[in-house]
C-alpha positions as CSV (number, residue, x, y, z in Angstrom):
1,X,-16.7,10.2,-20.3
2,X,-18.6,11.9,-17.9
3,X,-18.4,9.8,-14.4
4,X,-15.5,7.4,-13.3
5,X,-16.4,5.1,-10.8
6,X,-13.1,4.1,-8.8
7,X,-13.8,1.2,-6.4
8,X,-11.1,1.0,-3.1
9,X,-10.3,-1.3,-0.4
10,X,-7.7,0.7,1.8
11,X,-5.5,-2.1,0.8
12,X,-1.9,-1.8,-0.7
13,X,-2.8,-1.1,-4.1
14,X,-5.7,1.9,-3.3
15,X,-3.1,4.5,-4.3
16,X,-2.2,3.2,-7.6
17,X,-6.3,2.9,-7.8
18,X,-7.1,6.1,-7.2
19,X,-4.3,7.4,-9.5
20,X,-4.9,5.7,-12.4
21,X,-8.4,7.1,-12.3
22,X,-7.7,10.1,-11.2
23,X,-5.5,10.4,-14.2
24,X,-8.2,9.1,-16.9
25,X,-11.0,11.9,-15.4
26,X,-8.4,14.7,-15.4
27,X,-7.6,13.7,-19.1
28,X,-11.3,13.9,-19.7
29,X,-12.7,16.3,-17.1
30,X,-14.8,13.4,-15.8
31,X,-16.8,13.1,-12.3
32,X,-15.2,10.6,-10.2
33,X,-17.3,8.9,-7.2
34,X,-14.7,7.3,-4.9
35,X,-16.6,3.9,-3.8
36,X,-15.8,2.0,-0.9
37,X,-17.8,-0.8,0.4
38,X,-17.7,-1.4,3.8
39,X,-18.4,-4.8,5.9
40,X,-22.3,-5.5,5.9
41,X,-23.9,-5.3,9.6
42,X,-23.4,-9.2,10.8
43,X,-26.5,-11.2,11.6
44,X,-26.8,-12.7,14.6
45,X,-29.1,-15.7,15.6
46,X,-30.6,-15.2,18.9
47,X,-29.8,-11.3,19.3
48,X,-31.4,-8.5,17.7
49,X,-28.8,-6.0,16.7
50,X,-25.9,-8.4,18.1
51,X,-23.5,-7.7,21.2
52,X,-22.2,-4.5,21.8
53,X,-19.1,-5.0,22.2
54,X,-19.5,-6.2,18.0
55,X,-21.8,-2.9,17.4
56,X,-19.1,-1.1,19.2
57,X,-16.0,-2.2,17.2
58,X,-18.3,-2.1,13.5
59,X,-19.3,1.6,14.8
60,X,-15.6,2.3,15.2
61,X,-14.3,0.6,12.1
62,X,-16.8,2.7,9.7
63,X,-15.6,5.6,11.1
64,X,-11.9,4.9,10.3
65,X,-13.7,3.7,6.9
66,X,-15.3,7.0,6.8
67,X,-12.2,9.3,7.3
68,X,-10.0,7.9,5.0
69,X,-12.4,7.3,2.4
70,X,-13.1,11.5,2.8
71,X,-9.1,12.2,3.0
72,X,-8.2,10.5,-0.4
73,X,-11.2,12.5,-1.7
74,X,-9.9,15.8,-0.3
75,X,-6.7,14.7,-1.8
76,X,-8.1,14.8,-5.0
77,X,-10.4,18.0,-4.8
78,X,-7.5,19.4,-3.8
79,X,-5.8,18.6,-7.2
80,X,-8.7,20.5,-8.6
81,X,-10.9,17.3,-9.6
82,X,-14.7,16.8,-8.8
83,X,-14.9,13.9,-6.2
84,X,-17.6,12.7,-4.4
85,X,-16.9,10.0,-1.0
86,X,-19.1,7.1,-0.7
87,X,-19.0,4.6,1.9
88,X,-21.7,2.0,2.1
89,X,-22.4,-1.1,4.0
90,X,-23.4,-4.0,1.3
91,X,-22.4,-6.9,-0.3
92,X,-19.1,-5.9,-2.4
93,X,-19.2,-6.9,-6.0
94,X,-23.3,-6.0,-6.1
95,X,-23.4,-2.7,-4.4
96,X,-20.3,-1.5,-6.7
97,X,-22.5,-2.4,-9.9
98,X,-25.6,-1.1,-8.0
99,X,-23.7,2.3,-7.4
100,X,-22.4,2.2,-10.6
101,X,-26.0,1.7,-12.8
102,X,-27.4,4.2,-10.2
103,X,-24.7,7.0,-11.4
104,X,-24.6,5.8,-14.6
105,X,-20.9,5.4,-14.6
106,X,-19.0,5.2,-17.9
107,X,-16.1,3.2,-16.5
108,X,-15.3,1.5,-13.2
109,X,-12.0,1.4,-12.1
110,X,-10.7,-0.9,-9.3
111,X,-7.7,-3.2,-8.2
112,X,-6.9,-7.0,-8.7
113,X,-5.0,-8.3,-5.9
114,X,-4.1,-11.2,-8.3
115,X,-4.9,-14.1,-5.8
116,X,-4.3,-17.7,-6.4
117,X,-7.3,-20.4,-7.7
118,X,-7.8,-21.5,-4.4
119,X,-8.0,-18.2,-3.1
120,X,-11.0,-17.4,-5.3
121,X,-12.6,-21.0,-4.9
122,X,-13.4,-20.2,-1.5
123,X,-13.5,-16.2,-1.4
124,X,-14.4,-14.9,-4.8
125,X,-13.2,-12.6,-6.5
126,X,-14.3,-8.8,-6.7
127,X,-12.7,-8.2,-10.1
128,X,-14.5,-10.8,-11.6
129,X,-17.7,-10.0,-9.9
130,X,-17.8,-6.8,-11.3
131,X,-16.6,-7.6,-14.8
132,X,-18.8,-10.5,-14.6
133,X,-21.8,-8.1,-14.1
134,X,-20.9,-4.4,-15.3
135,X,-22.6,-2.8,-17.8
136,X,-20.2,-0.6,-18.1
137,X,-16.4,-0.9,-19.0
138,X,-14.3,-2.0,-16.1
139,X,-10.4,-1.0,-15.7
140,X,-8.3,-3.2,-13.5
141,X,-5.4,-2.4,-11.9
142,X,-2.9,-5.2,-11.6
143,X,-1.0,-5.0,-7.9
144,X,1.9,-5.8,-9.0
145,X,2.1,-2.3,-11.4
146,X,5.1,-0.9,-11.4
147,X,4.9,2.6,-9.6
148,X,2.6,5.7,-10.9
């Protein structure tokens, strides 16, 4: 296995996330490409590149995105693996499988909050998304795990 896409959403179940792939590539001396996908730009009808004060608090938000995104990866090159940050503004389930056919990725590993049928009427689901259209394996990790 040669590179371990792990998917994150700085929620409450990153960390076990990031471990569990972490774990898998340091079992297999693997590449891992730490993937998160960060809110798509808004449109706006009547403005061109929307109000500031929106621009303002999206410009400050991917920054946040940014640094903690590149502190779990440190985390992990410090551990001695070989991790690569990426943070990209997209639709969520499609750029992860973009991302992951672009790297040819030999598993994806990501989190399933485990949210109710009415929650994924009107939401969606991420994990199903990309199980749905991966063509590669996918790992889930339930969020209710017990403890790494």
């Amino acid at each position: 296995m040669e590179n371990i896409l792990i998917a994150i959403d700085f929620s409450d179940i990153t960390a076990k996330v990031i471990e569990t792939g972490a774990k898998i590539a340091a079992s297999c001396g693997s590449k891992l490409w730490l993937i998160h996908v960060a809110e798509p730009d808004p449109d706006f009808v009547g403005f061109e590149t929307g109000p500031q004060s929106k621009r303002d608090w999206r410009a400050k938000t991917f920054r946040e995105e940014h640094r903690l995104i590149q502190t779990e990866a440190n985390k992990l090159s410090d551990r001695g693996l070989d991790v690569t940050p990426l943070l990209i503004q997209g639709v969520t389930v499609e750029t992860i499988i973009q991302e992951a056919n672009k790297l040819q990725a030999d598993l994806i590993v990501l989190g399933s909050h485990g949210h109710n049928v009415i929650y994924k009427t009107f939401m969606g689901s991420v994990s199903e998304g990309v199980l749905t259209h991966a063509a590669c394996p996918v790992l889930l990790v339930p969020s209710k795990m017990l403890n790494l």
